[in-house]
TORKOL-4160 file (C-alpha; in steps of 0.2 Angstrom, whole numbers, padded with zeros to 4 digits, m for minus):
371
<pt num="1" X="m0098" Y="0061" Z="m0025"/>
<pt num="2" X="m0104" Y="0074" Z="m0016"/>
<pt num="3" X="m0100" Y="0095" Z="m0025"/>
<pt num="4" X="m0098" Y="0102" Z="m0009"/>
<pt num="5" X="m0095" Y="0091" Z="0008"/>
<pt num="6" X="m0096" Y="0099" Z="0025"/>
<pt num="7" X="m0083" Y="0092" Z="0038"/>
<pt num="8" X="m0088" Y="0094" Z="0055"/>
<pt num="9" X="m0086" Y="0088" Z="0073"/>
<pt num="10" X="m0099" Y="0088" Z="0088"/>
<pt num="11" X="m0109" Y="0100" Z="0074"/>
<pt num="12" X="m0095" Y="0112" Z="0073"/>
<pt num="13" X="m0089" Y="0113" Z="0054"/>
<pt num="14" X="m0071" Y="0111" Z="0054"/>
<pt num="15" X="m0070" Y="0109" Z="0032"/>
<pt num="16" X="m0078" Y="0114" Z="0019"/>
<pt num="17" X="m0072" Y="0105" Z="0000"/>
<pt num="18" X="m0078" Y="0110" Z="m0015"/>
<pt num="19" X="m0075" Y="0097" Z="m0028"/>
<pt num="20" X="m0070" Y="0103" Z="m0047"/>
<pt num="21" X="m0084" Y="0095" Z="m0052"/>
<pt num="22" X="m0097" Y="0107" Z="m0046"/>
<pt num="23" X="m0103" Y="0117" Z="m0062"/>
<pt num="24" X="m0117" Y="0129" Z="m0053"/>
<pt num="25" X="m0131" Y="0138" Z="m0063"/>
<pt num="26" X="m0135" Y="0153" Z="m0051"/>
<pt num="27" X="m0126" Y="0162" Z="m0037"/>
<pt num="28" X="m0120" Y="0149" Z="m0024"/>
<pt num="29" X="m0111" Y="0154" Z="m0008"/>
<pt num="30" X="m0103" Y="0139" Z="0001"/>
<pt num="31" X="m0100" Y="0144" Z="0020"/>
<pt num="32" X="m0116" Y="0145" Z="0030"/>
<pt num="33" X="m0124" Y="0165" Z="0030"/>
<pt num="34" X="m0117" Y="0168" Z="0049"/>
<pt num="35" X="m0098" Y="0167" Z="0043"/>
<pt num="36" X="m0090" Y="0183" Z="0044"/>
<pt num="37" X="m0081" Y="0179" Z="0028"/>
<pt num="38" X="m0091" Y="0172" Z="0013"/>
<pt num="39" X="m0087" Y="0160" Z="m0001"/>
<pt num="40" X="m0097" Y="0157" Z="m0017"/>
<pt num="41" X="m0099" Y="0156" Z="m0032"/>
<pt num="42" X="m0104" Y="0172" Z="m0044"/>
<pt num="43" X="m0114" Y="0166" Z="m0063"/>
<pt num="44" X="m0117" Y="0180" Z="m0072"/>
<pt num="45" X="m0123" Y="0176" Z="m0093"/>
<pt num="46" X="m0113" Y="0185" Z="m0107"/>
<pt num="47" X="m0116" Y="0203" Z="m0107"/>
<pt num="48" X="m0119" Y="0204" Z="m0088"/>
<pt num="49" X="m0111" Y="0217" Z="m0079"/>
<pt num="50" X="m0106" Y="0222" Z="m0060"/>
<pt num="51" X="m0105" Y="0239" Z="m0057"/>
<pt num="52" X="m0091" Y="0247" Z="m0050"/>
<pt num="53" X="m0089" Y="0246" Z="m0029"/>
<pt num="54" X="m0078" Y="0247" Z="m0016"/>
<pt num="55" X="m0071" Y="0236" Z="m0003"/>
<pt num="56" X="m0069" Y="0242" Z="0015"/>
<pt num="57" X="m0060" Y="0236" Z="0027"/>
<pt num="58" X="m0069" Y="0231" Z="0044"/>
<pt num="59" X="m0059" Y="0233" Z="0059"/>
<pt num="60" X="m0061" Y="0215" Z="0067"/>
<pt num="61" X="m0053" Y="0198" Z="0068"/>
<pt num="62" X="m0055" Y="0187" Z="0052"/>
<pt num="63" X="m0070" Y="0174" Z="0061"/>
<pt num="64" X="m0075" Y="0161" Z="0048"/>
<pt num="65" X="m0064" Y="0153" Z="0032"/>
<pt num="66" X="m0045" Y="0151" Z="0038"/>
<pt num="67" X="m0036" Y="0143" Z="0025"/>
<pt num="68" X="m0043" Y="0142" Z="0005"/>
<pt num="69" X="m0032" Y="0128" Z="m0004"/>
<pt num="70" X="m0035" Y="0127" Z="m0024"/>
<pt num="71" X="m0026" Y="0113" Z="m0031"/>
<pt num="72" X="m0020" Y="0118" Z="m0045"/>
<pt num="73" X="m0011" Y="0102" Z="m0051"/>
<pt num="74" X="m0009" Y="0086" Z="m0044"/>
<pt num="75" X="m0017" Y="0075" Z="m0032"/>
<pt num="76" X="m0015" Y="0072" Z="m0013"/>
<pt num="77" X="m0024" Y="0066" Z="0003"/>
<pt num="78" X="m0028" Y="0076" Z="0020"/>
<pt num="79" X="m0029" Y="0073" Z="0035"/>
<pt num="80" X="m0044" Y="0086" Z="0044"/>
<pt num="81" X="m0042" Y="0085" Z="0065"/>
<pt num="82" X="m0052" Y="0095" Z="0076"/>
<pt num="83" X="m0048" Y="0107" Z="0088"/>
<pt num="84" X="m0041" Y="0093" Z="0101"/>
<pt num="85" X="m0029" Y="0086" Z="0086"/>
<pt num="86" X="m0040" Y="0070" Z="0083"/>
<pt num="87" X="m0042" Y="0064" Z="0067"/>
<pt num="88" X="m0058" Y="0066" Z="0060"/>
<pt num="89" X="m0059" Y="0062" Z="0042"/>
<pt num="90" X="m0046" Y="0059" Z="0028"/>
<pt num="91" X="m0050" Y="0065" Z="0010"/>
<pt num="92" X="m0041" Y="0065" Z="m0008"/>
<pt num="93" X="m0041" Y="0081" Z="m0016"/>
<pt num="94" X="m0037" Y="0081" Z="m0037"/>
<pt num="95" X="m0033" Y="0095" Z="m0049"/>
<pt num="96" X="m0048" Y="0110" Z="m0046"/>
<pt num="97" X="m0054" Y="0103" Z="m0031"/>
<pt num="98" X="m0055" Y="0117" Z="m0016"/>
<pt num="99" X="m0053" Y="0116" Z="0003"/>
<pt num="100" X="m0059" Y="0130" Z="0014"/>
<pt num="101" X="m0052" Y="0124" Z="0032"/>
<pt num="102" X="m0064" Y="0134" Z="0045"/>
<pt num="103" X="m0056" Y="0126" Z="0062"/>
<pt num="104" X="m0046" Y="0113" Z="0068"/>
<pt num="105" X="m0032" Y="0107" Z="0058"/>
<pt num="106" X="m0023" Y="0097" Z="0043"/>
<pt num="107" X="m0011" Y="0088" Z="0036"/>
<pt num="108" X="m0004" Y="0080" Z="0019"/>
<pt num="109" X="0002" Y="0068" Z="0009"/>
<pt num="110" X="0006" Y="0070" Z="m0009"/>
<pt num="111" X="0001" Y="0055" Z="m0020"/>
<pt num="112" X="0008" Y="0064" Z="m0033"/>
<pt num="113" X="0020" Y="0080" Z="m0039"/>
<pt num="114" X="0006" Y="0094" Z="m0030"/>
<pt num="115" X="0005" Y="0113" Z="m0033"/>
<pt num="116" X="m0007" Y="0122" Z="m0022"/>
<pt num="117" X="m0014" Y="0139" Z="m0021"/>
<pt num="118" X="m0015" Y="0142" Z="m0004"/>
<pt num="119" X="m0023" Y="0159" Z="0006"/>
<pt num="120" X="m0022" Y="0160" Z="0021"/>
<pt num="121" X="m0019" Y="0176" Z="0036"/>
<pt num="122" X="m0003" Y="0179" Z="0041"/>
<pt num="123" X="0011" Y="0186" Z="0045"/>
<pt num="124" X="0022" Y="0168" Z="0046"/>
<pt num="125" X="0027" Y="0166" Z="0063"/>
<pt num="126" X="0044" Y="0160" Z="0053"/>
<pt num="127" X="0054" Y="0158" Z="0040"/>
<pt num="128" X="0046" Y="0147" Z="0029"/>
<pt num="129" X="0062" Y="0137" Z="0024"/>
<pt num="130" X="0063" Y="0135" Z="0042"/>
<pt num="131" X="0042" Y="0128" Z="0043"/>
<pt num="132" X="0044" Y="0119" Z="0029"/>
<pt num="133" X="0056" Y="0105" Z="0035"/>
<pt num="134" X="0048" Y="0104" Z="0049"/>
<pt num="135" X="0029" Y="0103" Z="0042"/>
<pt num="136" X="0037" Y="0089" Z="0032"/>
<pt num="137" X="0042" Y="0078" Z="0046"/>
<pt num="138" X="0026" Y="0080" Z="0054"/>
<pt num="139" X="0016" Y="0072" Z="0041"/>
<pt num="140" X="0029" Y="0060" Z="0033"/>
<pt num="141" X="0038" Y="0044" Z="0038"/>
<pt num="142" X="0052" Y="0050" Z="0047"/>
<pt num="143" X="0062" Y="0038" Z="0034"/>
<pt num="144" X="0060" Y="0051" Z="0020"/>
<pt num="145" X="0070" Y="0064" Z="0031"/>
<pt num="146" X="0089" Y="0065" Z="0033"/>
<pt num="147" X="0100" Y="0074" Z="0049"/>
<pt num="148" X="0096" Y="0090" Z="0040"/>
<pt num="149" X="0078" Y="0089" Z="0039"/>
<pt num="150" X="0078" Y="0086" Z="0018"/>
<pt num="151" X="0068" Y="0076" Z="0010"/>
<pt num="152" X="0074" Y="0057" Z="0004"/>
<pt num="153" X="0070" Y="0047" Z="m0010"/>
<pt num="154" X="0064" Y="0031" Z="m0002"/>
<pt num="155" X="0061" Y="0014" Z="m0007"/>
<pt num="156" X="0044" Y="0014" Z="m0003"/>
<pt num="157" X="0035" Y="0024" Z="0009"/>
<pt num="158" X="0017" Y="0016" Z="0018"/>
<pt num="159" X="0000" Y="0024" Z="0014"/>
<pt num="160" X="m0010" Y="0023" Z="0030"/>
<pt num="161" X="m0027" Y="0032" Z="0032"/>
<pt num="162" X="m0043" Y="0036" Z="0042"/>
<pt num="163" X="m0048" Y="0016" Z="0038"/>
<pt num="164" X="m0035" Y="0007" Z="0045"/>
<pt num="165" X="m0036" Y="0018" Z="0058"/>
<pt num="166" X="m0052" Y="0013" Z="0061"/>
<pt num="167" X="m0049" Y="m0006" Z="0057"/>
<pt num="168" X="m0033" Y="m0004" Z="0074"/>
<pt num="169" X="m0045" Y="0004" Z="0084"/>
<pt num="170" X="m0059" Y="m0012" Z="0079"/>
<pt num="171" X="m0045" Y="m0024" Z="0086"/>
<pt num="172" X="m0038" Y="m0015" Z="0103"/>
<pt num="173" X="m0056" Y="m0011" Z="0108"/>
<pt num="174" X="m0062" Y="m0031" Z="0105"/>
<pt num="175" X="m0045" Y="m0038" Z="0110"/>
<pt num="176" X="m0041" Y="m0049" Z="0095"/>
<pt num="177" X="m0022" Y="m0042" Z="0094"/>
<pt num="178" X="m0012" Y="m0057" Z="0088"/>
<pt num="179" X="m0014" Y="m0070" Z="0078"/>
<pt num="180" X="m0032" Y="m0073" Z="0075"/>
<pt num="181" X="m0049" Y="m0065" Z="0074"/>
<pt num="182" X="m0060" Y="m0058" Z="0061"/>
<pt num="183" X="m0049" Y="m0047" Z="0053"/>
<pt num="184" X="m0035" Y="m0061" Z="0050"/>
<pt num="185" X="m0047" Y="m0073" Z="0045"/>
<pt num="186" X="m0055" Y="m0062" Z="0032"/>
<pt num="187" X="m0038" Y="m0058" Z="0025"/>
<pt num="188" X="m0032" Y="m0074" Z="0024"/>
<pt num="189" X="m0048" Y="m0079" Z="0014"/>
<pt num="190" X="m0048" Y="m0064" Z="0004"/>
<pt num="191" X="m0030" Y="m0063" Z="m0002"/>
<pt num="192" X="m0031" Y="m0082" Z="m0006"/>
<pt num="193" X="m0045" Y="m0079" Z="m0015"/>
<pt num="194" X="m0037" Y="m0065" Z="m0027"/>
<pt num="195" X="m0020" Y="m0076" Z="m0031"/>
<pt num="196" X="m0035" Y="m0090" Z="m0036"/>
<pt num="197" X="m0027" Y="m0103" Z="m0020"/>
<pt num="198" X="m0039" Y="m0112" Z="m0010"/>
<pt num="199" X="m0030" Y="m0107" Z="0008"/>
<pt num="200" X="m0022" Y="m0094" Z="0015"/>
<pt num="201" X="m0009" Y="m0096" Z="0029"/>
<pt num="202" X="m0005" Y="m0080" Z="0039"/>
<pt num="203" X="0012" Y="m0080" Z="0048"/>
<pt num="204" X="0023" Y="m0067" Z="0057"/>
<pt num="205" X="0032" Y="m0061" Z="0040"/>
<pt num="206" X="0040" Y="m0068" Z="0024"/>
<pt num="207" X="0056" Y="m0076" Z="0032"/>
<pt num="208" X="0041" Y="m0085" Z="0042"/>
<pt num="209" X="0032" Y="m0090" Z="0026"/>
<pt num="210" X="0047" Y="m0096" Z="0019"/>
<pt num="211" X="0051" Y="m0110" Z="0033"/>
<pt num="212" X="0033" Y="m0114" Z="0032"/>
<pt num="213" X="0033" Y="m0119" Z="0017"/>
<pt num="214" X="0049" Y="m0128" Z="0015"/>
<pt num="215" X="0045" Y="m0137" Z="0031"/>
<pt num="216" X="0029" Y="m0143" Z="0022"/>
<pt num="217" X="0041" Y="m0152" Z="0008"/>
<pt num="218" X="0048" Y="m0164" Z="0023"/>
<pt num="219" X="0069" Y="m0162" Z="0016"/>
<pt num="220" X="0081" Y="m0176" Z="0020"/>
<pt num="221" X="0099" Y="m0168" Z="0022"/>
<pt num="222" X="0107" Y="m0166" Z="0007"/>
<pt num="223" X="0090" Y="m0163" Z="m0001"/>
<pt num="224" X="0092" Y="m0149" Z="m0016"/>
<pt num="225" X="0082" Y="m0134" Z="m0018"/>
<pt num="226" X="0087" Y="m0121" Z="m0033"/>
<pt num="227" X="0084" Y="m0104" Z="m0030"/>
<pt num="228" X="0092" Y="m0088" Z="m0038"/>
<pt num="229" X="0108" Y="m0080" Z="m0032"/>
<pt num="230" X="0101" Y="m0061" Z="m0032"/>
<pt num="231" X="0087" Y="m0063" Z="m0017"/>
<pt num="232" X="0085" Y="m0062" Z="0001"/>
<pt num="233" X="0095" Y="m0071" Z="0013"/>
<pt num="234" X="0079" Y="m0078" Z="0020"/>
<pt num="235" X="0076" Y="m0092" Z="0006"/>
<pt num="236" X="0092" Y="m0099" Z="0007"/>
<pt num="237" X="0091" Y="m0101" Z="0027"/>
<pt num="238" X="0074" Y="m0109" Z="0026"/>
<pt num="239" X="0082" Y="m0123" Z="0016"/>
<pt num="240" X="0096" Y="m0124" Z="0027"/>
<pt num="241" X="0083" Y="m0125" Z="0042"/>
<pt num="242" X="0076" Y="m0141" Z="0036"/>
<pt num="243" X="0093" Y="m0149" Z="0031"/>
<pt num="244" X="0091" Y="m0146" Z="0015"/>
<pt num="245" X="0105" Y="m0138" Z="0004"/>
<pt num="246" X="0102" Y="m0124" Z="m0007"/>
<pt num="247" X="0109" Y="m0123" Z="m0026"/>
<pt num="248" X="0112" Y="m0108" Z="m0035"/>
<pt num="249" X="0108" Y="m0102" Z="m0052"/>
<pt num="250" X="0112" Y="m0085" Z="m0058"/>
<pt num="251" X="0099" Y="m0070" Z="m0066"/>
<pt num="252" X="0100" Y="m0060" Z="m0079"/>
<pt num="253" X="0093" Y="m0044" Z="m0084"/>
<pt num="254" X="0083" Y="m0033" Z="m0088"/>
<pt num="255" X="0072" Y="m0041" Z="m0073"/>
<pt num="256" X="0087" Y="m0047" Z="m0062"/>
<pt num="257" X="0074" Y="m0065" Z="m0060"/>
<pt num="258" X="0081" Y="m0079" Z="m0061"/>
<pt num="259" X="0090" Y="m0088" Z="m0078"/>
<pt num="260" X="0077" Y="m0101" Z="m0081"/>
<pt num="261" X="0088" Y="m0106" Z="m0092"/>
<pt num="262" X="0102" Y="m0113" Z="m0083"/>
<pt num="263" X="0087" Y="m0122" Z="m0071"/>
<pt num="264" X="0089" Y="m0139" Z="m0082"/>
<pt num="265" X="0107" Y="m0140" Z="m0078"/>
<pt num="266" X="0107" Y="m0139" Z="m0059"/>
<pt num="267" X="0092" Y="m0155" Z="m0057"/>
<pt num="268" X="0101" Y="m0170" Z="m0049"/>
<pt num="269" X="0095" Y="m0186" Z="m0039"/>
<pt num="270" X="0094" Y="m0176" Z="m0025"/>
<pt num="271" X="0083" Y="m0159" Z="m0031"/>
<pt num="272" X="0065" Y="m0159" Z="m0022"/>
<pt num="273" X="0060" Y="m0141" Z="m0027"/>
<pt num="274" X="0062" Y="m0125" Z="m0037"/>
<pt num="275" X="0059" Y="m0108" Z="m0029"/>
<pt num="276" X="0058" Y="m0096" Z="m0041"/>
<pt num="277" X="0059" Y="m0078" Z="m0034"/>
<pt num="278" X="0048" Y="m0064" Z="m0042"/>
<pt num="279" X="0060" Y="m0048" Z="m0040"/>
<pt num="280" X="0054" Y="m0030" Z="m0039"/>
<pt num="281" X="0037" Y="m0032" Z="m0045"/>
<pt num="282" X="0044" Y="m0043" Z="m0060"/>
<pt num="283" X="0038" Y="m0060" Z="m0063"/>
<pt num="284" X="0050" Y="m0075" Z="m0067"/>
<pt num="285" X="0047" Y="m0084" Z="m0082"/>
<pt num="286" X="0036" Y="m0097" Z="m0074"/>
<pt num="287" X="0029" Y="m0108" Z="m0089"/>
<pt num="288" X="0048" Y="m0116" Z="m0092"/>
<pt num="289" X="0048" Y="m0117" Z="m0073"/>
<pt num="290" X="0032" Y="m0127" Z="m0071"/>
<pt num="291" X="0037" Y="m0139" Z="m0086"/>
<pt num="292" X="0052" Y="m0145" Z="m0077"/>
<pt num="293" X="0044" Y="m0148" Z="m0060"/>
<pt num="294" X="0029" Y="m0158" Z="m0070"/>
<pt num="295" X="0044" Y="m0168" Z="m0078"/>
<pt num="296" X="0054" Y="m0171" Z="m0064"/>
<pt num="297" X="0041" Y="m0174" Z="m0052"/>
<pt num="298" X="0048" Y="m0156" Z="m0043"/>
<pt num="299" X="0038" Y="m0145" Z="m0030"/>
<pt num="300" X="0039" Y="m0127" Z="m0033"/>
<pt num="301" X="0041" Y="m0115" Z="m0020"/>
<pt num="302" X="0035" Y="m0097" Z="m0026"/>
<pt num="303" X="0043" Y="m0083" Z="m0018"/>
<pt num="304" X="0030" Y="m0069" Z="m0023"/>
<pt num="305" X="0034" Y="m0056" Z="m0009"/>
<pt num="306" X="0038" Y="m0041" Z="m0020"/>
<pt num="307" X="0025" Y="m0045" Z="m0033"/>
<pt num="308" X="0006" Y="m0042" Z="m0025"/>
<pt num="309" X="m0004" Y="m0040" Z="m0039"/>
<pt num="310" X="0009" Y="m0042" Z="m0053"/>
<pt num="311" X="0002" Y="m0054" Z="m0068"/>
<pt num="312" X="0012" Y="m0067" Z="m0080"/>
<pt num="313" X="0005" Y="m0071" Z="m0096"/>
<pt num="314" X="0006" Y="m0090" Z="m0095"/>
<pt num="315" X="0004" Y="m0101" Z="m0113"/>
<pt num="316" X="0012" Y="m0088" Z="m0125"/>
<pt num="317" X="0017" Y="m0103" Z="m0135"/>
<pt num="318" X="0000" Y="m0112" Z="m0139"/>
<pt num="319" X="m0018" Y="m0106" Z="m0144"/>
<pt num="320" X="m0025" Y="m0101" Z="m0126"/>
<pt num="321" X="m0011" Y="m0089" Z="m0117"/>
<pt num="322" X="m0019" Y="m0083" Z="m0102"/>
<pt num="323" X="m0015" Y="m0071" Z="m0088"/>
<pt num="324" X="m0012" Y="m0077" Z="m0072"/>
<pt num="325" X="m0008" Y="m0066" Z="m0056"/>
<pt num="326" X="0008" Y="m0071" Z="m0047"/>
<pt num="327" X="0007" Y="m0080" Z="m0029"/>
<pt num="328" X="m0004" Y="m0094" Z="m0042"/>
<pt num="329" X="0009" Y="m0105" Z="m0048"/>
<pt num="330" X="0018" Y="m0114" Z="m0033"/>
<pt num="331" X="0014" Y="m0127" Z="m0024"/>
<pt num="332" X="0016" Y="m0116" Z="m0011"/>
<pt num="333" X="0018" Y="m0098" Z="m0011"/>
<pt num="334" X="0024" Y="m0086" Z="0000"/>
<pt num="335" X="0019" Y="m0067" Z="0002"/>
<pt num="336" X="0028" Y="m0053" Z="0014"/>
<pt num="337" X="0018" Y="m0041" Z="0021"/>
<pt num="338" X="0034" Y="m0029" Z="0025"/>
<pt num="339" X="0032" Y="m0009" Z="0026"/>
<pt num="340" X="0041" Y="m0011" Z="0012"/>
<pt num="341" X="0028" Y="m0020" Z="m0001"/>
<pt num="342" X="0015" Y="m0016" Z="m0009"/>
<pt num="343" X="0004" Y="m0021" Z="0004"/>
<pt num="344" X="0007" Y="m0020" Z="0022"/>
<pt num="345" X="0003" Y="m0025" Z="0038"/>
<pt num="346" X="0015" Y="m0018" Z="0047"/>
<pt num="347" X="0023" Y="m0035" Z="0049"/>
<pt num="348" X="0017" Y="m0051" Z="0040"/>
<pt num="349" X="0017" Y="m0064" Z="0029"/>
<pt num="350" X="0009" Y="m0077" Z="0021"/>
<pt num="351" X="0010" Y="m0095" Z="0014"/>
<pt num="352" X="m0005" Y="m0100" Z="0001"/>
<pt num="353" X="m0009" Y="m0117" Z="m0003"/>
<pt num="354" X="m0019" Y="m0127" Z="m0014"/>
<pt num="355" X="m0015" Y="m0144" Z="m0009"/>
<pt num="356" X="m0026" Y="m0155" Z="0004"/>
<pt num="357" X="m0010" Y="m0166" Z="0010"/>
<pt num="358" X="0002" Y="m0149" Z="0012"/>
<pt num="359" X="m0014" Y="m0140" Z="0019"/>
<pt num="360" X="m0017" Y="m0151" Z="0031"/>
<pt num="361" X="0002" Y="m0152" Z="0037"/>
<pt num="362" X="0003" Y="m0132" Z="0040"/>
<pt num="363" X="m0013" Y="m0132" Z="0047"/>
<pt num="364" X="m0009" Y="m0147" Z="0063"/>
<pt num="365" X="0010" Y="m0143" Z="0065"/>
<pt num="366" X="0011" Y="m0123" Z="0062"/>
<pt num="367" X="0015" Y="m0120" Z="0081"/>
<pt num="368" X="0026" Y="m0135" Z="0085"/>
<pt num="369" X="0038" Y="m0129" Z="0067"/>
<pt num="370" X="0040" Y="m0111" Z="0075"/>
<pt num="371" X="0040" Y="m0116" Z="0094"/>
């Protein structure tokens, strides 16, 4: 990582960050010697002294460093735009690190709790609890704001930066905008790859990924599928969409995942599948899970839409437990995409397989299931 990184558009330096790392051995001025203003650093060893001086004040406009930010605690990212409000780079800035802004402009988001020491000229052109709402809504999802312009707790609030920036740009300029291209075949690949599945399906969002996959099981009415009480709507109508019937067990806490438990006791004639639903980044108990399916000859559906990246420690009963990432375990399984997760595509799902027969379904009737 670069000490000190100059920002700059059309070779006009718009930034200037000095990185908490930078430890220098002699005098070392940052801004280029034509600024009115300079900024350096001063080393002097022990006993050194500077004698005393004055400071006068030049009549003339400040023309060089407008804004100094020290980040005194924290961390966040920002946003640099140049003097026509493009975006031109986006950087994360940690506890020590310093910004000297010298044109264009910024913005923020706070990855964590922030403190700043800011110096800046002034005078406010207004009250700041007036700006300060309104700087708020600039640079956050308008989600996190109520009628009164004060800031929400949210559920979850996207980071988007300068790459996927880049990566939309990539797709309107070569036209891939829906459905396929390079970008959604690399995902699919890639994010089947991490969850250890040999194909990755992508659909329009999880609801999408749920009919997929319970489409691929081929119900006959009255065909069961047990699922938990405490989950979206969506799995409960993907079973009704293919005739199938949906029965009910109940969860428990602290997880609110469903009572593996009480699983046994809802298994009749009729049961083709278990879908176990991961809930809040918590993982079901899956090793109870996968032993009644292998005994009663039971697909499982695995509804991993709130768990991207979450890991469950599989075999804690024998020698060789062993952690396995979630969206593993199913026959099939199903991932959201939502603005919501911990991943998103704006909008988008995903079903992963591992199986040739239920692979080769998907992949010949996909179009013709959602037509």
């Amino acid at each position: 990582m670069q000490h000190v990184e100059q920002i700059a558009c059309d070779e006009k330096p718009l930034a200037y960050i000095i990185r908490a790392e930078m430890r220098p051995a002699k005098t070392t001025f940052v801004t280029p010697p034509e600024f009115k203003q300079q900024v350096g650093f001063i080393v002097y060893p022990a006993g050194g002294a500077i004698q005393r001086h004055d400071h006068r004040p030049l009549v003339r406009h400040l023309v060089g460093t407008s804004e100094v930010l020290v980040v005194q605690n924290g961390r966040c990212e920002i946003d640099i735009y140049n003097d026509n409000r493009q975006l031109v780079a986006t950087r994360e800035l940690r506890r020590g690190d310093i910004m000297l802004m010298v044109g264009g402009g910024h913005g923020f988001r706070m990855l964590e709790d922030t403190v700043f020491l800011e110096i800046k000229q002034g005078p406010y052109t207004g009250e700041a609890e007036k700006l300060l709402p309104k700087i708020a809504k600039f640079h956050a999802p308008s989600s996190t704001l109520d009628s009164m312009g004060e800031r929400m707790i949210s559920v979850n609030e996207p980071l988007l930066g300068q790459r996927e920036s880049e990566y939309v740009a990539d797709c309107v300029r070569t036209g891939w905008i829906s459905s396929a291209g390079r970008y959604v075949n690399e995902f699919e690949s890639g994010w089947a790859s991490y969850c250890s599945r040999r194909y990755g399906i992508g659909v329009s969002n999880g609801t999408a990924a749920l009919q997929t996959a319970v489409a691929c099981l081929g119900l006959k009415p009255g065909d069961e599928v047990i699922m938990p009480t405490f989950t979206i709507i969506s799995c409960a109508l993907a079973v009704i969409y293919s005739g199938g019937v949906p029965v009910l067990v109940d969860c428990k806490s602290p997880t609110w995942c469903m009572d593996v438990e009480q699983v046994k006791d809802k298994i009749t004639a009729r049961t083709r599948a278990i879908m176990p639903v991961h809930i809040y980044g918590h993982p079901v108990d899956m090793d109870p899970i996968l032993d009644l399916a292998e005994t009663h000859g039971l697909a499982v559906i695995e509804d991993a839409a709130e768990v991207h990246g979450a890991e469950y420690l599989a075999g804690r009963g024998t020698t060789h437990p062993a952690w396995r990432r979630c969206g593993s375990f199913g026959t099939l399984s199903c991932f959201s995409f939502y603005a919501n997760k911990p991943i998103t595509t704006g909008e988008g799902g995903m079903v992963l397989i591992v199986l040739s027969p239920i692979d080769a379904f998907i992949t010949r009737n996909l179009g013709s299931i959602f037509a």
